[in-house]
N, C-alpha and C positions, 0 to 999 in steps of 0.2 A: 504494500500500500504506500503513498506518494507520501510525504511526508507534510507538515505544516509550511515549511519553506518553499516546499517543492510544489507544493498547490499555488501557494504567494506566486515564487516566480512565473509559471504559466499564466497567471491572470493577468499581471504585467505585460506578459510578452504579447499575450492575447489584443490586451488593451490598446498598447501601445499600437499595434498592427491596425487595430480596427479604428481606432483616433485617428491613422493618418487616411484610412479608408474614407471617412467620413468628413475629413477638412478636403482633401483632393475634390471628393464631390459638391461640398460646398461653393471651391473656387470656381469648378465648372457651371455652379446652376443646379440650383435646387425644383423640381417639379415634386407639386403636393400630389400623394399618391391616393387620399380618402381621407374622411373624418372619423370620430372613434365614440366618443359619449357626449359629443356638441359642436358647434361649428367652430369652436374654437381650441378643440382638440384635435391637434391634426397628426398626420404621420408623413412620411417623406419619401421617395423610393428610395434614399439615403437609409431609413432607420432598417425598413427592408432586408438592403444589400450586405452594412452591417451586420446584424443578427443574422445572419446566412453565413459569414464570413465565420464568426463566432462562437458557432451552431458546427461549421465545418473543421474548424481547427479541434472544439474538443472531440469529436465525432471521432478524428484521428487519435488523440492524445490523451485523450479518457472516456475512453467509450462505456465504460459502465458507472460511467455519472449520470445522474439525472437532470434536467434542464427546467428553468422557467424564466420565462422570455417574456417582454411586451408586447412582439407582434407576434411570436408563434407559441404560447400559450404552456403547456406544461407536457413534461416527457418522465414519465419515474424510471429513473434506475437502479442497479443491483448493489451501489458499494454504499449505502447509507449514505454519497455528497451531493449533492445538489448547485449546479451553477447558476446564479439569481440576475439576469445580462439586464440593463437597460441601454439597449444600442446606443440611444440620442437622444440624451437624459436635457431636456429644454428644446426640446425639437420647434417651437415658436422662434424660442432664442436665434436659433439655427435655421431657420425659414429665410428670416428677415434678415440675417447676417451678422447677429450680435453675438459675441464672443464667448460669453456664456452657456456654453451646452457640452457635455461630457459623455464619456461612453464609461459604464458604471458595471463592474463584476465584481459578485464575492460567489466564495464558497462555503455553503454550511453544510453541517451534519443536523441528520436527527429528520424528524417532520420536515418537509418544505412548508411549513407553516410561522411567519415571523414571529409570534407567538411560541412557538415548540422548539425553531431550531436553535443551533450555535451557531454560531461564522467561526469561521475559519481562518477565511486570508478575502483580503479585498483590496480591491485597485480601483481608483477613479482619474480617469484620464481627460484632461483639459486640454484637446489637440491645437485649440484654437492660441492657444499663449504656452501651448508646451509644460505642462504641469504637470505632475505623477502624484499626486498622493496615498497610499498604500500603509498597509496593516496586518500584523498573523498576530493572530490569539496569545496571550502571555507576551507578545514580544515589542510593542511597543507601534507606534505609527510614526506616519516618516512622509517628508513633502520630499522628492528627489534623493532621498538618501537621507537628508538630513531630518534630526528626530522634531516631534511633533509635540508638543506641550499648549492647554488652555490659558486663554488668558488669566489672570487675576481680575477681578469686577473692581472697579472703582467706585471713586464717592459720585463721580459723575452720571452712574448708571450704565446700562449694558445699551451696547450695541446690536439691535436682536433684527431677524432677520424672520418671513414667513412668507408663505402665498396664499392664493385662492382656488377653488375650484372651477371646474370649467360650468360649472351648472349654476347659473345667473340667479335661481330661488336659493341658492346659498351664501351668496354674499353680503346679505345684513348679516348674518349672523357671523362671518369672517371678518367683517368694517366692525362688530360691536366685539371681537373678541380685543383687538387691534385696539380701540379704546380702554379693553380692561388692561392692555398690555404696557397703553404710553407710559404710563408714572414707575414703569421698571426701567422706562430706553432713556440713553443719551439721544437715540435716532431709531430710523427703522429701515432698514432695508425687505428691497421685496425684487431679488434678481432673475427667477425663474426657470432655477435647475435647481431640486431639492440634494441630489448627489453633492453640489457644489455648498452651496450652505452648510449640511454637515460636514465636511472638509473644512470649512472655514472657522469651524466652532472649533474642531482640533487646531487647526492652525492659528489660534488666536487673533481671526482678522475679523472674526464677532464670538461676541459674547453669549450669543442664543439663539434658538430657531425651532420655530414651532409651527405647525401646519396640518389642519385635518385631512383625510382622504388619501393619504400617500398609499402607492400602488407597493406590494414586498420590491420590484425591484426599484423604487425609486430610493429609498434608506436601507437597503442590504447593505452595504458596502463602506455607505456612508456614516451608518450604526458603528461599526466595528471602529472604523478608524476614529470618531469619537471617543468612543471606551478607550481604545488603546491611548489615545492621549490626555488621559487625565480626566476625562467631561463625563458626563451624563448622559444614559439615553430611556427615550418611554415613551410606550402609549399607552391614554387614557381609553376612555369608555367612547361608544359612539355615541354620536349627536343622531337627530332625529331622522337623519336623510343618511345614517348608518357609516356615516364617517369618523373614523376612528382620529382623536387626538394622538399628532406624532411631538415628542419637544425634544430636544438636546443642549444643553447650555451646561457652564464652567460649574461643579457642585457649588457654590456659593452664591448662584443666581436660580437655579434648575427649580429648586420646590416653589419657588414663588413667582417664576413665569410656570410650572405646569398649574398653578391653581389658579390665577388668573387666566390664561387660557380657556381652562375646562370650567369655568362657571356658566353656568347658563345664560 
């Protein structure tokens, strides 16, 4: 069996591959290939291509894993791992050409259920400014090699970051969480690749980020590298339209954005 490293570096290698897959087609021109749960969820033949590409390397390289994918859905396999891919994690991002969108793999053991499994090893690749940020279980997380640690919270307040769903009868309740959230922020950012935001909570370039509705692969990978660098990760209970509360922030911020968040 592969080892914890040995899973890590394949996602990497994975990623990195499918990052350049997915900026090359950027450069060339993006065509929207369908919509998904709103007009403003869309897919790419980009995200497509990728997940095919990603789909085909482990297919070679570990064929008795099991897969779950954004666009091609779920595959169980025989070794207890499961690979968690989101090809073209801000595919909006990435429509319009904004630099913001990543290609997002972890590997967990146990249930492919985010609730049930472990992670493993995870890699989040930023192809668009060339970023790696990556994670294996016990061993720490890392932006290009170098180690990954949260910020400290100041007197100033966190910098906390979140999004919205794509479904328009949930947005007061995303605008009134955001108000329960301002008297924690110094600011708020709202970038639109959840992969990236948990990156960023590790990487100390915010303080928090919290968001209902997250898909398992949009915080697989993101979760881990989190943990590994010192921070926080959870979901609460679902809201009424069955969106689960996702939050990650530095532990000295974390219980008091998850409970303002999750108030009704």
């Amino acid at each position: 069996m592969a080892s914890d490293r040995d899973l890590h570096d394949l996602a990497l290698d994975i990623a990195r591959e499918a990052g350049a897959l997915a900026l090359r087609r950027r450069t060339e021109g993006v065509a929207i290939a369908a919509t998904k749960s709103a007009l403003a969820d869309i897919v790419t033949e980009a995200d497509r291509e990728v997940e095919a590409l990603v789909r085909a390397r482990l297919a070679a390289e570990a064929p008795r894993d099991g897969f779950l994918g954004e666009e091609t859905g779920a595959e169980v396999g025989e070794s207890g791992l499961t690979w968690v891919v989101d090809p073209v994690d801000g595919t909006v991002n990435y429509a319009y050409g904004m630099p913001q969108y990543a290609v997002s793999i972890a590997v967990v053991a146990g249930e492919p259920d985010p609730d049930r499994w472990e992670a493993v090893a995870a890699a989040v690749y930023a192809p668009a400014v060339d970023e790696m940020f990556h994670a294996v279980r016990h061993d720490g997380a890392y932006l290009d090699g170098a180690r990954l640690r949260v910020a400290e919270l100041t007197d100033a307040g966190g910098l906390i970051a979140t999004g919205f769903g794509y479904d328009p009868s949930t947005h007061a309740g995303d605008l009134a969480a955001v108000g329960r959230v301002l008297p924690l922020a110094r600011d708020l950012r709202r970038a639109g690749a959840a992969s990236l935001d948990l990156s960023y909570v590790a990487a100390g370039r915010l303080d928090g980020y919290f968001e209902r509705g997250l898909q398992p692969w949009d915080h697989a990978a993101g979760a881990l590298i989190v943990r590994e660098a010192g921070g926080r990760f959870g979901r609460g209970d679902a809201d009424a339209a069955g969106r689960v509360l996702n939050v990650a922030a530095a532990p000295e911020l974390y219980d008091r954005l998850f409970a303002a968040a999750l108030q009704p």
